[in-house]
N, C-alpha and C positions, 0 to 999 in steps of 0.2 A: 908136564907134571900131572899125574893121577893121582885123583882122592876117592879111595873106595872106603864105605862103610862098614863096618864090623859086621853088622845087624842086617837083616833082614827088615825090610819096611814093612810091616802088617797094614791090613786093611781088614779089623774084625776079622782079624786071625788068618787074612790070608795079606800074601805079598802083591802090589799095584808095582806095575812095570810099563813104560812107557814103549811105543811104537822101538822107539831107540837099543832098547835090551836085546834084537834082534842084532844089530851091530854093537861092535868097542866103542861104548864111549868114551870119551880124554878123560870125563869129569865125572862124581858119583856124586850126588847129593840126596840124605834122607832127613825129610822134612817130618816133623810130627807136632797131631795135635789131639787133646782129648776130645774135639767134638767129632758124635758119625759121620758120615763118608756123606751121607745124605743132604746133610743142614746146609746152610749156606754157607759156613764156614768149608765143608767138607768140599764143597761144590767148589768153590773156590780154589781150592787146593787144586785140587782134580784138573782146570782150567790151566790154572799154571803152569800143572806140572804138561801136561802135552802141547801148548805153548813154548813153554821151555824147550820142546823136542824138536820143535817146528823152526824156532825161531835160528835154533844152533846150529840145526842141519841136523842134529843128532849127535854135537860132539856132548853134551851133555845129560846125563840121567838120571833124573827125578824119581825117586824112590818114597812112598808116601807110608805114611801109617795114622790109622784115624782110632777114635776112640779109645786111647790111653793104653794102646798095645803095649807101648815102650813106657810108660810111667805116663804120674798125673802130672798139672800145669809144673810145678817146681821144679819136680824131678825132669823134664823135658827142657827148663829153661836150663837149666845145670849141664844138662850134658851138651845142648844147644853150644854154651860157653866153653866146652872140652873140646869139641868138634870130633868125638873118635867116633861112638856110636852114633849120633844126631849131628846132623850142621845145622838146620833148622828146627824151627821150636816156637807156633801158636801161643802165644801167653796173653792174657788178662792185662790192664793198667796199672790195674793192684796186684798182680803176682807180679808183673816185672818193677813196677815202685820196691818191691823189699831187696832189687840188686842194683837199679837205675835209682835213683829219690825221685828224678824230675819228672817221671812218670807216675809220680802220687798227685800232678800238678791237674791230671785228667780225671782223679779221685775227688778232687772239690766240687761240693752238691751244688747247681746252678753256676757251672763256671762259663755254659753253654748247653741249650737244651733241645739243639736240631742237628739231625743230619746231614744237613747241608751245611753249618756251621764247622762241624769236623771233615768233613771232606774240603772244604775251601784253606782249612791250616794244612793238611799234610799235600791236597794235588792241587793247587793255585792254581795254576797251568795246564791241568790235565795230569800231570806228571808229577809221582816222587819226589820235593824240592821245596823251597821256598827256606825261610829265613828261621821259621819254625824245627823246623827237619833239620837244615844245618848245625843249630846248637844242639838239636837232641842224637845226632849221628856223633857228634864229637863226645857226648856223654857215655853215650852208650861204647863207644870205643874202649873208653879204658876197665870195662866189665867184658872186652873182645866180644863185642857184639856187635851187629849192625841190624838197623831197620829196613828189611825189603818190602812192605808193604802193612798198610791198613785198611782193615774192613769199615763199612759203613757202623758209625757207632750205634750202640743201644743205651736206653737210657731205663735204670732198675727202679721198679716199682715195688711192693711190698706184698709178698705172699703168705698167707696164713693157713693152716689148716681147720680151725674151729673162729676162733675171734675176730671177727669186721674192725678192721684199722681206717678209720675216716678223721683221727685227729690226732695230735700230737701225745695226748693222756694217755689213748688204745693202747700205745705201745709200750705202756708200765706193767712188769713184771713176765713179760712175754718171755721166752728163751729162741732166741736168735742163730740161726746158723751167721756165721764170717767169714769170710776167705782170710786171708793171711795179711793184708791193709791194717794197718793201725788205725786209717783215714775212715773206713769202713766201720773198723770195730768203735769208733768215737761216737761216728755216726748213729750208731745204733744204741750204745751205754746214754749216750747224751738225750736219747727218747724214752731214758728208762728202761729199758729192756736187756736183758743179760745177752750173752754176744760168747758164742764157742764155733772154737773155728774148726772145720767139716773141711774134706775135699767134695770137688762137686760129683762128685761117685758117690761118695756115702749119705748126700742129702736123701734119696727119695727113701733108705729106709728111715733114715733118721726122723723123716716126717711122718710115716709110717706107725713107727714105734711108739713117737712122742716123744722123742729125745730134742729134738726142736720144734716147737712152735710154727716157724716160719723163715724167712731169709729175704732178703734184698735182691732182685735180680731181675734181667728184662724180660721179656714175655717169650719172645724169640729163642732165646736160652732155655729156659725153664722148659719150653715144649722139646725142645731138642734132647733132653735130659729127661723125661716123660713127667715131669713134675705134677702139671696140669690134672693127670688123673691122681694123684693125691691130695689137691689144692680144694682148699672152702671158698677163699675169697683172694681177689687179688685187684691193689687197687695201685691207679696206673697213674704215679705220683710223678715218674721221668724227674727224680732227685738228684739221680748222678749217671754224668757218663760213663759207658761202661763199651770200653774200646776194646776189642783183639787183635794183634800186632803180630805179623808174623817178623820173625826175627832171624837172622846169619848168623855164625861164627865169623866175626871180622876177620881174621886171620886166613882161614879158608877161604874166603872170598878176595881178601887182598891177593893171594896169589893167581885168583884165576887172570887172564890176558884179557885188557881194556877190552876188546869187543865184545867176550862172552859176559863180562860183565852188562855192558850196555844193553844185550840180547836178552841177557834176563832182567836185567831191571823193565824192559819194554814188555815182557813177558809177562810180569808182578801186574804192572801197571794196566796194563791190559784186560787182565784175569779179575782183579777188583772192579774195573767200569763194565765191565761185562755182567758183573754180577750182580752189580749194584738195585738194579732194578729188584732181583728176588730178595732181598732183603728186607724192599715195601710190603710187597705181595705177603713175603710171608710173615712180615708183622701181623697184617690184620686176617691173616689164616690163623694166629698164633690165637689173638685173641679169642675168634671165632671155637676155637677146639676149649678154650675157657667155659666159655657158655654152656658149649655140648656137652661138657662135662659136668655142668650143672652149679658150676663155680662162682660166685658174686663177684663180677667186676663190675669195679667200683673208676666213675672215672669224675674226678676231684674236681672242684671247682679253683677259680684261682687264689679265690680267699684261702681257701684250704690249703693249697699249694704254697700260699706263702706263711701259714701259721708254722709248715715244717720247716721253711728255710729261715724262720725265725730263728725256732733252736739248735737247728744244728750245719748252720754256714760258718757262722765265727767257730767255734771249736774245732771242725773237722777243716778248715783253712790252718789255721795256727798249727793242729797235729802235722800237718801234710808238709807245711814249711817251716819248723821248727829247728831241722838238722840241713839245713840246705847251707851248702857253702857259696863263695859268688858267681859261682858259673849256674848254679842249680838255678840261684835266686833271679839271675838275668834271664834265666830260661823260662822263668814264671812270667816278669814282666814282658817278656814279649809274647806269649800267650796270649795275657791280656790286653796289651797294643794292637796285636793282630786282630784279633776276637772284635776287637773296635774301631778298627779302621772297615769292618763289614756295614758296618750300621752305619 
């Protein structure tokens, strides 16, 4: 069985073709995401995808597209789910929380505040799996999705263009960009602050203009997205985690044959430990282009750190599990089990 794509994979407008294009591959896979080719997330991709080529012998081909060639986070998670043009599809916690729920469970401010904390729920073992994974692969199923891998998480601090945010007050009457999270936009109404939801393409004019104020988001991101040179101040509160998921078409992938499956899940898993390290790196290169840009980062004390989890842990919890049915809600509790059985 052949799965060829509609589409053409762009890469900033051009097409990434793997070693493999050279030969018939059995299998066609295009993978998309909006961040550049360059970022970590980009980098990552890239790894996989000739991983992928390596590992199959080349019955398989990786077809990439970076930078929102093919649509932004939604519209990629969407077609992701169709499997015609996309099988694959980068998405956000909070973009795939509005078609998963139990992925709003990674949107709660302080539910864990290290990267090593997130990598121990999704690779235990090194590997894709664990008890965690299980109930979120069987979620994600009946939305025909599956989980092939997670990036080292980031966690969103608070960027402003004029106003220093150093307290929970700061954030009265600000105007807030939001992604599409309810959990998000709680989060931010519940500081006072008005909350319009932007894709993350339209932020840097938006910040430009003055059409927002400022946004929630990690530093990582933000520089990948050129934010930083729009930015005043940016204070590095790591409130919420802020995961990127690359994601399958469950259906397409059920039908490939047990070993190619296997070959690229070792492929995924591989491409993330591989890259893990530039994630560090380029945290604090992230920060560093802050500076240079002349930017006030602000790096909170703990008191401060927990005056914000004061106001808005209860709310943006209760938002996040409000509509969860018992599969969601067992999904949470063992988050939480997990998360505690580390300590």
């Amino acid at each position: 069985m052949k799965f060829i794509s509609l589409a053409k994979a762009l890469s900033l407008g051009l097409t990434v073709f793997t070693a493999s294009s050279v030969f018939a591959a059995q299998y066609d896979f295009t993978m998309a995401t909006t961040t550049p080719v360059s970022s970590p997330w980009g980098k990552t991709l890239t790894n996989f995808q000739h991983l992928a080529a390596q590992y199959t012998h080349g019955k398989v081909e990786i077809k990439t597209s970076f930078g929102g060639a093919l649509g932004n986070d939604t519209q990629l998670l969407q077609k992701a789910q169709l499997g015609s043009i996309v099988q694959g599809a980068q998405s956000s916690g909070a973009n795939l929380g509005t078609t998963v729920h139990a992925f709003k469970v990674f949107d709660i401010p302080y539910i864990f505040n290290s990267v090593e904390t997130g990598m121990k729920l999704f690779y235990p073992n090194g590997k894709l799996g664990g008890k965690v994974v299980d109930e979120l692969q069987t979620l994600m199923a009946k939305k025909n999705l599956r989980l092939l891998y997670v990036m080292p998480f980031e966690f969103r601090g608070i960027l402003t263009t004029d106003k220093k945010v150093s307290t929970p007050s700061d954030m009265k009457g600000l105007k807030m960009r939001v992604t599409p999270s309810d959990v998000e936009r709680t989060i931010i109404t519940s500081l006072g602050a008005g909350a319009t939801t932007l894709g993350i393409s339209e932020v840097y004019t938006a910040l430009q203009t003055g059409t927002v104020d400022g946004l929630a988001i990690p530093p990582i991101t933000a520089v990948a997205f050129g934010l930083d040179e729009v930015a005043g101040n940016f204070n590095e509160l790591n409130f919420q985690p802020h995961g990127s998921f690359m994601t399958v078409n469950a259906l397409a992938w059920k039908r490939l044959p047990k070993n190619i499956q296997d070959e690229l899940q070792k492929a995924a898993d591989d491409a993330v430990h591989n890259n893990a390290a530039l994630f560090k790196s380029v945290l604090t290169e992230s920060i560093n282009k802050f500076k240079a840009k002349g930017a006030n980062v602000i790096e909170p004390t703990a008191a401060e750190k927990k005056a914000f989890a004061d106001v808005i842990q209860g709310p943006a919890s209760k938002v996040a599990t409000k509509e969860f049915n018992s599969r969601e809600k067992q999904f949470y509790q063992t988050v939480k089990e997990t998360i505690k059985s580390f300590k």
